[in-house]
FITORBA-452031 format. One line per 4 residues: number of its first residue (from 1); their letters; for each residue y, x, z of C-alpha. Coordinates in nm, 4 decimals, always signed. Layout:
BEGIN
NUM) A) Y:X:Z ~ ...
This chain:
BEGIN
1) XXXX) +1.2003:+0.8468:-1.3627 ~ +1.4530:+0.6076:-1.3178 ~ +1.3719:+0.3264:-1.0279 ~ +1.3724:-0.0532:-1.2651
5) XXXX) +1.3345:-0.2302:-0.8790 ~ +1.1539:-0.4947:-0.9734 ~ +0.9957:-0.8078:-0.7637 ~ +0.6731:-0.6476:-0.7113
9) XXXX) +0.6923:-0.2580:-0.8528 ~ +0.9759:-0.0424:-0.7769 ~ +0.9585:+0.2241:-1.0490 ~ +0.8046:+0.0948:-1.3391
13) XXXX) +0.5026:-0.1481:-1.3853 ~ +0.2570:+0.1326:-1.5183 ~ +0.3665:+0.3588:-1.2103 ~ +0.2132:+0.0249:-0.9394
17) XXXX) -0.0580:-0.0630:-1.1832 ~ -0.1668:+0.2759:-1.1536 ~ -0.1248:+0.3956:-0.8072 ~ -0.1546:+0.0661:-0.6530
21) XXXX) -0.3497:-0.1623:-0.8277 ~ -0.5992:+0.1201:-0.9740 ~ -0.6369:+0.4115:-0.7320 ~ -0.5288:+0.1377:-0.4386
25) XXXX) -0.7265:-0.0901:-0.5390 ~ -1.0646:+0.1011:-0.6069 ~ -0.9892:+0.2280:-0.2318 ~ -0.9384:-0.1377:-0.1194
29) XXXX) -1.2541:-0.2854:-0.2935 ~ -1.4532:+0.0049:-0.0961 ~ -1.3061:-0.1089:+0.2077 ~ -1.3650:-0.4525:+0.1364
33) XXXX) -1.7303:-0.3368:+0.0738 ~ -1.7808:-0.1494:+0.3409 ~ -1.6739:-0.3912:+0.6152 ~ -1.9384:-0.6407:+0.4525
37) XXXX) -2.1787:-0.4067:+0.4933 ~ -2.1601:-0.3546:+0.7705 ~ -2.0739:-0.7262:+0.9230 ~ -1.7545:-0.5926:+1.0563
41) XXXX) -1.4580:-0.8353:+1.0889 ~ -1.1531:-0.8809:+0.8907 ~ -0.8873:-0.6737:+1.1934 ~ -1.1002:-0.3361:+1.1017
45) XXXX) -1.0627:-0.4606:+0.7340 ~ -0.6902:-0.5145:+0.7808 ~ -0.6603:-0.2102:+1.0140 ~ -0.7969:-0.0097:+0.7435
49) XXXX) -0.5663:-0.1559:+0.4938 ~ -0.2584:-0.0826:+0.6566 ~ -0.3774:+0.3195:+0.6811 ~ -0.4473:+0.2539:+0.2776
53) XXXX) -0.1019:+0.0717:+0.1967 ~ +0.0605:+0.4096:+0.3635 ~ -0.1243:+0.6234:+0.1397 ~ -0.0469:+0.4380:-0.1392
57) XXXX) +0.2911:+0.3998:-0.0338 ~ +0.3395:+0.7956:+0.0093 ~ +0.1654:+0.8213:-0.3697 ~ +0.4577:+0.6431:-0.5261
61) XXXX) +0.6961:+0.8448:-0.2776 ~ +0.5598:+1.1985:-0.3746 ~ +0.4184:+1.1405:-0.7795 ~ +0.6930:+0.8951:-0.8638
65) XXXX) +1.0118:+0.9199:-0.6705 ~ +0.9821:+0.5816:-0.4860 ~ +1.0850:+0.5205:-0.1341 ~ +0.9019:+0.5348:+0.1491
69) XXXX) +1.0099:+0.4720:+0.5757 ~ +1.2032:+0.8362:+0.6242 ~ +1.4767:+0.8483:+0.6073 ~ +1.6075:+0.5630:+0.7885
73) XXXX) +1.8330:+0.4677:+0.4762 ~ +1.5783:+0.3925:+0.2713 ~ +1.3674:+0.2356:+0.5293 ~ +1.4096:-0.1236:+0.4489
77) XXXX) +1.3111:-0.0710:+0.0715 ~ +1.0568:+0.1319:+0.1677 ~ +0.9261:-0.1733:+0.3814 ~ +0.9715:-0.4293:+0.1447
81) XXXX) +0.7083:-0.2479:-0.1463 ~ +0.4765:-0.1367:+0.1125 ~ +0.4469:-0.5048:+0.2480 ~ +0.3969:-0.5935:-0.1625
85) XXXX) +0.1326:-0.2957:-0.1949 ~ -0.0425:-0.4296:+0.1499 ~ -0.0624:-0.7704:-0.0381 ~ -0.2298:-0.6852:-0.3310
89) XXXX) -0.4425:-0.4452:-0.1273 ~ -0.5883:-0.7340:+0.1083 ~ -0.6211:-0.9469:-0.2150 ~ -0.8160:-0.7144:-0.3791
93) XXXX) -1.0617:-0.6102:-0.0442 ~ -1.0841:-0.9629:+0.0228 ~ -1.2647:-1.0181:-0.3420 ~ -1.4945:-0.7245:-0.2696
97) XXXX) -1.5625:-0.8609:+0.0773 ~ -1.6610:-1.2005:-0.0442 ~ -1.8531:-1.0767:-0.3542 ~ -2.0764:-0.8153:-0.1366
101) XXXX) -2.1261:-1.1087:+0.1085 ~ -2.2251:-1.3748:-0.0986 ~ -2.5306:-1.1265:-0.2512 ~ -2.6121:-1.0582:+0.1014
105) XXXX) -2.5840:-1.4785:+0.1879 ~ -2.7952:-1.4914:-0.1426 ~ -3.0286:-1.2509:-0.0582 ~ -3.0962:-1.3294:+0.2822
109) XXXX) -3.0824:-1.6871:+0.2582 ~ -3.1936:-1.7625:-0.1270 ~ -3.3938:-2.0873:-0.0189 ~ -3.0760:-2.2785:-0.0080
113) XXXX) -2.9706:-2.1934:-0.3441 ~ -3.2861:-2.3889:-0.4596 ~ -3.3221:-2.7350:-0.5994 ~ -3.5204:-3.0140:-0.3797
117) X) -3.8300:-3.0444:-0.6247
């Protein structure tokens, strides 16, 4: 494939829907999950996002012909999408963090959800 180096996806838009936004993502709502789950804070959900955004990032490296840090020519490029994957990654654990917590908040706490009869 032939890199289009877009704003946000550097081979072609199906290529980062795919790998990042699908596969990515499902790993990053897990995470996000998890960490609520557990009551853990958001540096182990960010720590764990940055280990994610390098898999992803060696995905579109190895399936796809993208960059990734090695070697140092590329680095900067390389830097630039994995800082765009990292993005979307937080986005997306940060919805499945705050969905998972508000059922907890709901479930736990459901009185103040009611009405004053």
């Amino acid at each position: 494939m032939t890199p289009e180096m877009g704003i946000i996806w550097e081979v072609t838009f199906w290529e980062f829907l795919f790998v990042t936004v699908i596969l990515g993502g499902g790993g990053a709502w897990m995470i996000g999950r998890s960490t609520a789950l557990t009551w853990s804070g958001w540096g182990l959900l960010a720590f764990y996002l940055v280990l994610l955004a390098l898999a992803v990032r060696f995905i579109h490296f190895a399936l796809f012909n993208g960059t990734f840090f090695l070697p140092v020519s590329t680095f900067g490029t390389g830097l630039y999408y994995g800082i765009i994957d990292y993005i979307v990654l937080v986005a997306i654990a940060a919805a499945g963090r705050t969905v998972v917590r508000k059922q907890q908040m709901s479930r736990q706490y459901g009185f103040l959800d009611r009405q004053a009869a």
